[in-house]
C-alpha positions as CSV (number, residue, x, y, z in Angstrom):
1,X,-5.1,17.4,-0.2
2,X,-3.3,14.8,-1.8
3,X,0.2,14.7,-2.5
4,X,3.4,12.5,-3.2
5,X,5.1,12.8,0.0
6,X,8.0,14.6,1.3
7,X,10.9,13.5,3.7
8,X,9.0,15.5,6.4
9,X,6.0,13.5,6.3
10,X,7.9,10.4,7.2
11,X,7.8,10.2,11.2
12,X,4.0,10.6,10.9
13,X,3.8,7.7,7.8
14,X,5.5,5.5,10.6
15,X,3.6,6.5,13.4
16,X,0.3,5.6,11.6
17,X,1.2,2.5,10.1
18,X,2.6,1.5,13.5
19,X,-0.9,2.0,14.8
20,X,-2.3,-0.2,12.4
21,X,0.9,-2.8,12.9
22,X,0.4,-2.9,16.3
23,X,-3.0,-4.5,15.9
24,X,-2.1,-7.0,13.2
25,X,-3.8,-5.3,10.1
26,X,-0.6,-4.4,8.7
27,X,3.2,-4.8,8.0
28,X,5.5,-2.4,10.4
29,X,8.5,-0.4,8.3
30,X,11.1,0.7,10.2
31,X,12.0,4.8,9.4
32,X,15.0,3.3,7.4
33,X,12.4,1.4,5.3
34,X,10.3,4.6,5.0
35,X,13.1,7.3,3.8
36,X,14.8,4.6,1.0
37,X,11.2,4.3,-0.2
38,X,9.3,7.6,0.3
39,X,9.1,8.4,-3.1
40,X,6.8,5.4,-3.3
41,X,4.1,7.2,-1.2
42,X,1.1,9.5,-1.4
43,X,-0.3,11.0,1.5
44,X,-3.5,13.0,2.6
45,X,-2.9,16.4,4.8
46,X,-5.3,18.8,5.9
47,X,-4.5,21.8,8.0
48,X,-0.7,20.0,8.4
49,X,-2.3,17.0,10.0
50,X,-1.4,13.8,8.0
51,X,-4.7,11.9,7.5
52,X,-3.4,8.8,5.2
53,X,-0.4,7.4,3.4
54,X,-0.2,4.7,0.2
55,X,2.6,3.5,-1.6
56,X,3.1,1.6,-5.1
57,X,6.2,0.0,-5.1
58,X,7.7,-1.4,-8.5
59,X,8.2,-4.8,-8.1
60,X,8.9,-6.5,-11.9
61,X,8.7,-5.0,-15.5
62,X,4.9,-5.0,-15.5
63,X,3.9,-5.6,-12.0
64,X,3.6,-3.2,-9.0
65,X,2.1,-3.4,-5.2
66,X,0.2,-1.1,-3.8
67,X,1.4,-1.5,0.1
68,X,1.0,0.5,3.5
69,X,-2.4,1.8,3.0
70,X,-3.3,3.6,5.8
71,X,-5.9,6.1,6.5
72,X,-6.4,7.6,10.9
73,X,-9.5,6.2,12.3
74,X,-10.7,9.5,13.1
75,X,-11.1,10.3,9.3
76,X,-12.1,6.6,8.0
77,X,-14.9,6.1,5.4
78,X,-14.4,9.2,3.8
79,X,-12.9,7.7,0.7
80,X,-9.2,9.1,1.8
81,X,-8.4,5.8,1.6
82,X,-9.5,5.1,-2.1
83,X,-7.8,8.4,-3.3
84,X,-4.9,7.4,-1.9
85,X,-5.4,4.0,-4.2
86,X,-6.7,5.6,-7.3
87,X,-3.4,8.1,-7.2
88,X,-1.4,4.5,-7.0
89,X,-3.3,3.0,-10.1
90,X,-3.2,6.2,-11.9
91,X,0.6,6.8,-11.2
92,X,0.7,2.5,-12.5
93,X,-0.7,3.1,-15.6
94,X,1.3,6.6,-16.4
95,X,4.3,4.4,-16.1
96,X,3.6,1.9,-18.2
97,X,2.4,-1.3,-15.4
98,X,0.2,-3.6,-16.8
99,X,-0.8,-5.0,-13.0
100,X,-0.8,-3.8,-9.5
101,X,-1.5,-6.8,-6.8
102,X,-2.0,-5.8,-2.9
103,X,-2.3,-8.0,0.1
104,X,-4.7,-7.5,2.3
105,X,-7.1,-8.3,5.0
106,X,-9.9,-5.8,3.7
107,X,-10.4,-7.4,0.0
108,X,-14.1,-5.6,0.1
109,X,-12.7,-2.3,-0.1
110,X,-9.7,-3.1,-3.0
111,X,-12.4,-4.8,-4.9
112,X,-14.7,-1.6,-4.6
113,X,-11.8,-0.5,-7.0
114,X,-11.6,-3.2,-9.2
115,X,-9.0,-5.5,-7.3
116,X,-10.3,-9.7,-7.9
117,X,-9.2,-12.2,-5.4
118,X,-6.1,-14.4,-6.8
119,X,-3.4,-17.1,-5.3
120,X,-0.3,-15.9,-3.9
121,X,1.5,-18.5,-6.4
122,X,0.6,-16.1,-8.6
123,X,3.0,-13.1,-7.3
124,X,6.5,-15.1,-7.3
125,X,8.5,-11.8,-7.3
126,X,6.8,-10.8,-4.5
127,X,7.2,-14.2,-2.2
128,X,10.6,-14.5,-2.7
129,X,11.1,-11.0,-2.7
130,X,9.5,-9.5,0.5
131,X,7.0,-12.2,1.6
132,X,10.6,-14.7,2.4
133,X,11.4,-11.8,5.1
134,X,8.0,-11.3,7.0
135,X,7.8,-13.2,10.2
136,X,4.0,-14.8,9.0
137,X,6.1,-16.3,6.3
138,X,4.9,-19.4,4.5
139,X,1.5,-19.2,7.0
140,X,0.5,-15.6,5.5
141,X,-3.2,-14.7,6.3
142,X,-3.8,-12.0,4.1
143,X,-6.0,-12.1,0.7
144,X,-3.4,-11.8,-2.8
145,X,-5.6,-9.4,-5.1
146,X,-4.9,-7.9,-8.4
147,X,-6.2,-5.2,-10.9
148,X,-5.4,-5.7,-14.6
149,X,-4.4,-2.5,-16.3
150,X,-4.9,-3.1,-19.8
């Protein structure tokens, strides 16, 4: 079932994106990062076991991320993942976004759901606004995409 989540989800949102962290695919946020933004996130639970986590984080007047997708291994290519999306783009557009841009090293599956390929000097709020504080800063590997609302 999805679901916007709830303070007690967010030990297990850390742990799994720390498992994805840990291998590179993905930023780390500390529990601190987590509880000041949990109202950002969705998450997937069946039977109290948390299966995935998304979050769309307003970053400008018409422009959003959608950050810390995460879905466990044991439950991957179910399309958990791209619920967990389409909750973020649907939440986007009942606010009023015209745009939601990710970053990511999987572009095939955010372009399943309409995402196109674009230059990070596209995104300015969002370089000098997270990017500035991650330690693959200027040298960032991951792909910039977007998805026009309108």
């Amino acid at each position: 079932m999805i679901r916007k989540a709830q303070i007690s989800d967010v030990k297990e949102i850390q742990k799994l994106l720390m498992k994805y962290a840990s291998q590179g695919d993905m930023l780390s946020r500390s529990l601190s990062e987590l509880y000041e933004s949990i109202r950002d996130f969705y998450v997937v639970v069946d039977d109290g076991k948390l299966l995935g986590a998304a979050a769309l984080h307003i970053v400008w007047d018409d422009l959003a991320e959608v950050r810390s997708v995460a879905v466990a291994e044991e439950v991957g290519r179910r399309g958990i993942g791209s619920q967990l999306v389409q909750a973020c783009i649907d939440e986007a557009r009942q606010i009023g976004l015209r745009r939601i841009f990710c970053l990511t090293y999987r572009p095939d599956f955010f372009a399943t759901l309409g995402f196109r390929l674009v230059d990070k000097s596209e995104l300015p709020q969002k370089v000098w606004g997270d990017c500035i504080k991650c330690v693959k800063f200027p040298d960032c590997d991951e792909n910039a995409m977007i998805l026009d609302l309108n």
